[in-house]
N, C-alpha and C positions, 0 to 999 in steps of 0.2 A: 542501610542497604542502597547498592545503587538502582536507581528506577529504571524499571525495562519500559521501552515504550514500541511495542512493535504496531505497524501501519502497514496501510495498505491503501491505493487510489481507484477510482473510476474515470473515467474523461470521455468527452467527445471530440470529433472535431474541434480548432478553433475554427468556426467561419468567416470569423470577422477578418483575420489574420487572414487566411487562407484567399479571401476576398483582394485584400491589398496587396499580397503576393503576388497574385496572378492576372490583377486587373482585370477582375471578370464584372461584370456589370450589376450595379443593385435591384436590378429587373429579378435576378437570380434567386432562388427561394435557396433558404441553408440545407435542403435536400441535396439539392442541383449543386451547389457551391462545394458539399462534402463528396459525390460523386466525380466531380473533375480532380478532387483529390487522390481520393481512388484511383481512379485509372490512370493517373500519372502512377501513382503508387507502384501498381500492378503492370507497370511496361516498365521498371525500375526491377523490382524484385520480383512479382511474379503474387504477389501477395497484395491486398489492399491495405493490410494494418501500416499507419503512418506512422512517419518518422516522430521521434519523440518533443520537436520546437513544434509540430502541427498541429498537438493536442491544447484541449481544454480541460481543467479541472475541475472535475462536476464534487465528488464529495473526496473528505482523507478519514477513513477510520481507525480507529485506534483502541489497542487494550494497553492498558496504563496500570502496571505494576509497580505497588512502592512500599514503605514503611505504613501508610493509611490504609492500603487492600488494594483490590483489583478494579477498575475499570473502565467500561466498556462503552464508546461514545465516538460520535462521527462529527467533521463541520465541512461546513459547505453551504448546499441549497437545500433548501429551499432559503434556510435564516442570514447566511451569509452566502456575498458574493464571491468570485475567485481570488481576487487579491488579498479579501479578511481574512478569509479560511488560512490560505499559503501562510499569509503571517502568524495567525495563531497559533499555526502548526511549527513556527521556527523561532515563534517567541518562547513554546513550549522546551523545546531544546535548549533555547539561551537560559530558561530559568532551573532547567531540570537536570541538563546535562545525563539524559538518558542514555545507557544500552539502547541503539536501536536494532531493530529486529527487521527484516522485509524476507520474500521470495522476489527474489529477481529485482531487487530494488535500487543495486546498482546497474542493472541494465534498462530499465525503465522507468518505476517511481521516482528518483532523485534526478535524473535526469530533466524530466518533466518538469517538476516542481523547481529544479533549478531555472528552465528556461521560462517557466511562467514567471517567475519572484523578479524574473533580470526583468521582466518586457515590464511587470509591475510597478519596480522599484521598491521591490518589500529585502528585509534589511534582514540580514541572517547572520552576523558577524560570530558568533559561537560555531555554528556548523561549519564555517570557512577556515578556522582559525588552524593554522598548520605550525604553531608555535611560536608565532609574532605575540600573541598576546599571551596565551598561558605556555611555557616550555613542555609543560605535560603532553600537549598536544603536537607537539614535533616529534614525539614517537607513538602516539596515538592518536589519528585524528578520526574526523566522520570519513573526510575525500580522499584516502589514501585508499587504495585498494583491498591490499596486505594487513591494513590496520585495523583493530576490533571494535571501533565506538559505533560502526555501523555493521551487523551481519546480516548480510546476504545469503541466507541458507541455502538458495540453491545453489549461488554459486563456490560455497566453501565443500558443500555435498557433491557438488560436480567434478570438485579437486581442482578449479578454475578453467574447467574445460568445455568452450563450449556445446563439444560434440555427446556430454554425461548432461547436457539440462534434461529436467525434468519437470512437468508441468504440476503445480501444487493438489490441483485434484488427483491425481491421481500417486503419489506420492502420501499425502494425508488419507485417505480410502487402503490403502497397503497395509498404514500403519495403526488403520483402526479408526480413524477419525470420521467423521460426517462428511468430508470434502467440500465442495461448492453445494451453495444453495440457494435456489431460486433459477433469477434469467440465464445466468451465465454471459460472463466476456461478451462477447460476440454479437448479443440482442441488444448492450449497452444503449447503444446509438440509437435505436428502434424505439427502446421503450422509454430514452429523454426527450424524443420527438412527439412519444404519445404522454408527455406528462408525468411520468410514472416515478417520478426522483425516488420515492419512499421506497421501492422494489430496488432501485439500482443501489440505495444503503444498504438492506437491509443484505445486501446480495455480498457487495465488500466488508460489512461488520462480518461478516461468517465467514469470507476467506481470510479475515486479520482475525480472529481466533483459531481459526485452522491452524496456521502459520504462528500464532503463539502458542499452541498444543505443540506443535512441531517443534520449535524452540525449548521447550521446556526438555522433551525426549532429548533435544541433544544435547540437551545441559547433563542427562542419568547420561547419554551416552558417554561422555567424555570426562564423566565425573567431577564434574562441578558442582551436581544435585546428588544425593544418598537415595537410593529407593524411596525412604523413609519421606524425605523432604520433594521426592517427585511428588507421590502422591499427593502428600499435603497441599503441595501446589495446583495440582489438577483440581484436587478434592473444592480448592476457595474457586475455581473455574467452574466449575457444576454446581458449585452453591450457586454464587451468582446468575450464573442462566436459570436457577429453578425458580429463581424469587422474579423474574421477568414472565409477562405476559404475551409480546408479541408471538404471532404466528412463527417465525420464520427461527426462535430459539426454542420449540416445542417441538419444531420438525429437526433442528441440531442436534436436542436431547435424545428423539427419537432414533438417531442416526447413532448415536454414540455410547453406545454399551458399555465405555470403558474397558481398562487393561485388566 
């Protein structure tokens, strides 16, 4: 079978970056540094979420479906810094050659992860490959839009429109699923400044099984998955969460009644 590997990211500011951008002074605390960001931001679009070369990549989650079973694992911080993580995460792809899976991931996540890997210099030659090296991948690649190695569910559910996006919480919650859990989006930055890394995993492992729940649904939708083999696939998903301990897949479990 080929392996699904759907993900999902957290980020903060970069300050550092942001810092040599703007030649703001090292007097500057990365509160101060991330607020001038903002408010450039916000007299730009009217929004403070930054453009996506400003970020940093705090953790990438991932559920990793294959011939072996399912699972369910993050890298990052605390154990790795941003440029191990990024590669780990695109040596996984040179060696696996997954389905990948995102919400929004061509308007955000790859993005991101592309311009941090540049500024890195972490090496991604599979994910890039548009048919120089394998021919397969001139009609299939990850970076082509149109192309299936990477889906984007919201933006294939949106019909590529941006004015039908839809945010995964509440999309996943419609559909039956737990949706977000924990801080949420938005406290991100808040709660990396107070420490808090494990809360901001534990927050995108459950929006990348959202997001693989959802995946799976449009696999019965479109008839790629039988009823039969939906389930079946949900079913090794709820196995997995029941054999885990953490708080934060007893409040998922909690949430998810199933179809």
């Amino acid at each position: 079978m080929t392996p699904v590997l759907a993900f999902d990211i957290e980020t903060v500011p970069d300050c550092a970056g942001i810092r040599r951008l703007y030649d703001l002074p090292q007097s500057l605390s990365d509160q101060e540094v991330a607020e001038v960001a903002f408010q450039k931001r916000r007299t730009q679009t009217g929004s403070d979420f930054l453009a996506p070369h400003l970020h940093r990549v705090v953790v990438i989650s991932c559920v990793l479906r294959d011939a072996e079973g399912l699972r369910i694992f993050s890298i990052g911080e605390p154990e790795a810094g941003e440029a191990a993580a990024i590669q780990r995460f695109f040596d996984g792809v040179e060696k696996l050659v997954p389905q990948l899976v995102s919400w929004n991931g061509g308007g955000f996540d790859l993005p991101v992860l592309a311009y941090r890997a540049l500024a890195h210099g972490v090496q991604a030659a599979k994910f890039w490959d548009q048919g120089d090296d394998d021919k397969d991948f001139r009609w299939n690649s990850y970076v082509s839009r149109y192309h299936a190695r990477h889906l984007d569910l919201m933006d294939v559910l949106a019909r590529y429109q941006p004015r039908n996006n839809a945010p995964l919480d509440e999309v996943a919650q419609i559909a039956g699923l737990p949706g977000k859990i924990g801080i949420g989006g938005a406290a991100v930055w808040q709660a990396y400044r107070d420490g808090r890394v494990a809360e901001i995993r534990d927050y995108c492992e459950a929006d990348t099984v959202n997001t693989y729940l959802l995946y799976l649904r449009f696999q019965l939708l479109r008839g790629a998955l039988s009823a039969k083999q939906y389930r079946s696939e949900q079913g090794l998903v709820r196995a997995h969460l029941e054999r885990q301990s953490e708080p934060h897949w007893r409040e998922f479990l909690q949430r998810w009644p199933g179809d």
